[in-house]
C-alpha positions in Angstrom: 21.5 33.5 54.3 20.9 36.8 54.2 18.6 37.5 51.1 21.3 40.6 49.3 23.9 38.0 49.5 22.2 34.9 48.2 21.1 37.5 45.2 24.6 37.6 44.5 25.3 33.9 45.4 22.5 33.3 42.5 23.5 35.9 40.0 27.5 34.9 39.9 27.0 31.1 40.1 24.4 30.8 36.7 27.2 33.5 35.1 29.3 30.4 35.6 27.2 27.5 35.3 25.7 29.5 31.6 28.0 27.9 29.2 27.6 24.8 30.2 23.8 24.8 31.6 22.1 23.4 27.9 24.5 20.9 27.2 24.0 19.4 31.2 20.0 19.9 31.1 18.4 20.6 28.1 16.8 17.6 27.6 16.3 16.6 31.6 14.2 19.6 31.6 12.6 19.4 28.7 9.5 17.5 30.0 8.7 20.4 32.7 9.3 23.0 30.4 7.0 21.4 28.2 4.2 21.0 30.3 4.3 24.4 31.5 3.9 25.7 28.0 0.7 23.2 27.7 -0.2 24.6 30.8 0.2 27.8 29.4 -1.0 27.9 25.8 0.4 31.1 24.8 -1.8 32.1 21.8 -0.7 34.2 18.6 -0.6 38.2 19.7 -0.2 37.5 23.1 2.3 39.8 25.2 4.4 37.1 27.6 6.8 37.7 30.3 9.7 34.5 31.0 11.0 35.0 34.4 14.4 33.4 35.0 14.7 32.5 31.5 18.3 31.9 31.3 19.5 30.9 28.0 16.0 31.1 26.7 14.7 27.8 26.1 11.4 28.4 27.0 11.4 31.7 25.9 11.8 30.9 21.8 9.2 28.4 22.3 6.5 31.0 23.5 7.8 33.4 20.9 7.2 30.8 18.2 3.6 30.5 19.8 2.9 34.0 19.8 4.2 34.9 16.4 3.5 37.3 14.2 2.2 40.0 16.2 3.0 39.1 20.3 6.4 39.5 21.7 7.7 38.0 24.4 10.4 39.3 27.2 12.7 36.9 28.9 14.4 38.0 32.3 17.3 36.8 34.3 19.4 37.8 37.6 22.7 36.1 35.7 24.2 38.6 32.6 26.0 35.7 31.1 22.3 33.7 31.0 20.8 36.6 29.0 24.0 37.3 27.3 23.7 33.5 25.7 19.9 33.7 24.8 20.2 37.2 23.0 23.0 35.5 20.4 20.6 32.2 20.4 17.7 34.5 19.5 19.9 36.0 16.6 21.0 32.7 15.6 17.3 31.6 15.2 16.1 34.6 13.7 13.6 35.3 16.4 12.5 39.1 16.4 9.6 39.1 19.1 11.7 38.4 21.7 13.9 40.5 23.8 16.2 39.9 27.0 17.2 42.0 30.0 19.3 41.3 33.0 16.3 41.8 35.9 15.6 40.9 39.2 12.3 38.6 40.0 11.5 40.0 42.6 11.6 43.9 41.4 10.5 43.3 37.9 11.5 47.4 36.4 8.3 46.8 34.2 4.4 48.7 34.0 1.7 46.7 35.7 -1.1 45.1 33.7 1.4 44.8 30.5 1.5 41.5 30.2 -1.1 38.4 29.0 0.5 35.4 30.4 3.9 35.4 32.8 6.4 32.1 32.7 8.9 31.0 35.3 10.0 27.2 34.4 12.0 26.3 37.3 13.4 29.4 38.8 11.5 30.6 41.5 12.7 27.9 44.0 16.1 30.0 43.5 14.8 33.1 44.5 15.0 34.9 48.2 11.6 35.9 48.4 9.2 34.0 46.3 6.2 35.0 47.4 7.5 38.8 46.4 8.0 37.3 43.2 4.8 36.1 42.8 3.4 39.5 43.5 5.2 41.0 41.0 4.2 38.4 38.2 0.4 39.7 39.5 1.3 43.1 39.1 2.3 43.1 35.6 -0.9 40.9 34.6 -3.4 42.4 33.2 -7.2 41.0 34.6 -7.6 37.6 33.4 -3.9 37.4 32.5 -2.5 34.0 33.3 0.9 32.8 35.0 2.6 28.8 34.7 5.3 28.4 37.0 7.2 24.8 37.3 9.8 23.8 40.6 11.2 20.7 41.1 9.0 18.4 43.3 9.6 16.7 46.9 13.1 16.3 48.2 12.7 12.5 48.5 11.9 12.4 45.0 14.8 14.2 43.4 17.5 11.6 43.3 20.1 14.1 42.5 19.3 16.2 45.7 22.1 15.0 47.3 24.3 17.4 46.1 23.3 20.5 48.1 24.0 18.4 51.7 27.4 17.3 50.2 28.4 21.5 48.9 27.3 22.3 52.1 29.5 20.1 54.1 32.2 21.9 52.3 31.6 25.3 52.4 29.4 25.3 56.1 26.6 27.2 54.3 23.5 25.6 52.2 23.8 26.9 48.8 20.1 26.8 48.3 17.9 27.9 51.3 15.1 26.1 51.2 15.0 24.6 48.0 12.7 22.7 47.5 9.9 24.2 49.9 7.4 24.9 47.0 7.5 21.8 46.0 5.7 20.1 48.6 2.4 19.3 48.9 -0.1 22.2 48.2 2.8 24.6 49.0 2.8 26.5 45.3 -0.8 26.4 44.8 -0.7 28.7 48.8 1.6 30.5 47.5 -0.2 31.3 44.4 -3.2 32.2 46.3 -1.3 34.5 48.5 -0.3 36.3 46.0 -3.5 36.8 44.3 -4.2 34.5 41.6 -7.9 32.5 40.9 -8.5 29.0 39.6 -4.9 27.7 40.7 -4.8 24.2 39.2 -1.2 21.5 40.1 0.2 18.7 38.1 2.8 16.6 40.0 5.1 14.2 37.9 7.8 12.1 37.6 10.8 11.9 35.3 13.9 10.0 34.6 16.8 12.4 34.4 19.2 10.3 32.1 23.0 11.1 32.0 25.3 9.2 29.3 28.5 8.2 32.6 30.1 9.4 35.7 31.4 12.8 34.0 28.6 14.1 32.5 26.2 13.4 36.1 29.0 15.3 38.0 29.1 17.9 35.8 25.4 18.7 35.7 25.2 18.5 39.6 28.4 20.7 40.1 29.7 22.7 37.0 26.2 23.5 35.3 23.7 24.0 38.1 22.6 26.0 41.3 26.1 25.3 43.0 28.4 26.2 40.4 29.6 29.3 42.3 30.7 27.0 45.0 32.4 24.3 43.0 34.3 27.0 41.4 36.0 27.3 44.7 37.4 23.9 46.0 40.5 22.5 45.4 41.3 20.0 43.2 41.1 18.0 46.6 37.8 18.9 47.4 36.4 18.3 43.9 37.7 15.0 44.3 35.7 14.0 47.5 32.7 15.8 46.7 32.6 13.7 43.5 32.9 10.3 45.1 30.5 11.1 47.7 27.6 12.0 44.9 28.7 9.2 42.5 27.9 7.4 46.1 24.6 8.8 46.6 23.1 8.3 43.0 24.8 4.7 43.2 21.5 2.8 43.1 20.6 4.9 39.9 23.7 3.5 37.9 22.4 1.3 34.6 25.6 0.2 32.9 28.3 3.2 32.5 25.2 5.7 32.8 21.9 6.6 35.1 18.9 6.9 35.0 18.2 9.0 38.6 14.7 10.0 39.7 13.0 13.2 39.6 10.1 15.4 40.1 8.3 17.9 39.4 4.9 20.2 39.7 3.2 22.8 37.1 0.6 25.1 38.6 -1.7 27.5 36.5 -3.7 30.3 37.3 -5.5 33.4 36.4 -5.1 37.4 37.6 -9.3 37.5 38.1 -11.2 39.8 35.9 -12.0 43.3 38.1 -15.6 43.0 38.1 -15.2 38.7 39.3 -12.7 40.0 41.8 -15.4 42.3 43.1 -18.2 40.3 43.2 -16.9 37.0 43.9 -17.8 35.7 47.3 -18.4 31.8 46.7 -16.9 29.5 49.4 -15.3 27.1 47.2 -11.5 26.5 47.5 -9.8 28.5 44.6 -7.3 24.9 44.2 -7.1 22.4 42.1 -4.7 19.9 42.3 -4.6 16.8 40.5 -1.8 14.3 39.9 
């Protein structure tokens, strides 16, 4: 797919999948998001960046860690996303935090003006993410730090069915390459590509629990990456892409509800201090992955 369109493929499906996105996956994510912020440990008076915040879930949290004196800046391709997190913010009386609509990859921000950048699963979403990664860099300052979660290995997301079954229907994957950075030492590479020292990965599972039938559909269709696609079919459509899915998490099913599989991976690093960057010439491998 060409990477202008899937920009818009991106920014126009979470526009529609915004309303609905908390209710669908607040608490399946809430596990990765947490362990990015452990991973993370913003510290009071610390300046953070949230890249693909959406409606801010991780951002609040990070503003709550940060408070009094840091502020924290939450970015998102999708105007309805940032739209929802800026009346949240209100709502919670947060005011270090601030949203703008803002592309990943092309971050209209200084270099070196942040302490510690956040992307809780939204990079695997983007074009280019290795660009992206370069950016978070650039707007580090030395021995700033970045925590990025994606969803794991294909054959560990249960609920990954869903892209071959949208794609049957509309003869174009929705999500190019998906779940690339989740595999093996693939984020820690591209970490180091980009830049980054003393890369460390956690890999793990979780249970991603919904309550029937509806709400399982509705988190794979209405409230996530495909929603732009769903919007389009027909009643008829719906229908069959439905009863293939419900057929695909079958073995998942406990009682009305289920309980499908899931993974994912956390990786931490650091923007090296100038003067290590210029001496540094060990051999050791800048990874660290453990499970």
């Amino acid at each position: 797919m060409d990477e202008r369109l899937q920009r818009r493929v991106q920014r126009y499906g979470w526009d529609l999948a915004a309303d609905a996105y908390e209710q669908s996956w607040q608490a399946p994510l809430a596990q990765a998001q947490s362990a990015l912020l452990a991973a993370a440990s913003p510290a009071p008076g610390e300046d953070v960046l949230d890249v693909a915040c959406g409606t801010g879930l991780v951002t609040f949290e990070a503003a709550r860690a940060v408070h009094p004196n840091g502020r924290v800046m939450g970015i998102d391709l999708s105007g309805r996303m940032i739209d929802g997190a800026r009346q949240r913010a209100a709502q919670l009386t947060l005011t270090n935090c601030s949203f703008a609509r803002m592309d990943a990859e092309a971050l209209a921000l200084p270099d070196a003006s942040f302490d510690l950048v956040l992307c809780a699963l939204g990079l695997m979403y983007v074009p280019d993410p290795d660009r992206a990664l370069r950016e978070m860099r650039r707007v580090l300052r030395p021995g700033g730090r970045v925590a990025i979660a994606v969803w794991g290995e294909r054959s560990r997301c249960g609920w990954s069915a869903v892209f071959p079954i949208v794609d049957a229907e509309v003869a174009s994957e929705v999500c190019p390459l998906f779940f690339r950075l989740g595999q093996q030492l693939a984020l820690l590479q591209a970490c180091s590509a980009a830049g980054f020292d003393r890369i460390e990965q956690h890999r793990f599972d979780v249970t991603i629990v919904h309550a029937d039938a509806d709400a399982a559909c509705d988190a794979a269709f209405v409230s996530g990456p495909v929603a732009l696609a769903w919007s389009r079919f027909n009643a008829e459509v719906r229908a069959r892409a439905h009863g293939r899915y419900l057929e695909a998490i079958e073995p998942w099913r406990a009682g009305r509800g289920y309980r499908i599989p899931g993974e994912f991976v956390v990786a931490s690093a650091i923007v090296p201090e100038r003067r290590a960057a210029e001496s540094a010439s060990h051999s050791a491998s800048p990874f660290c992955a453990t499970s």
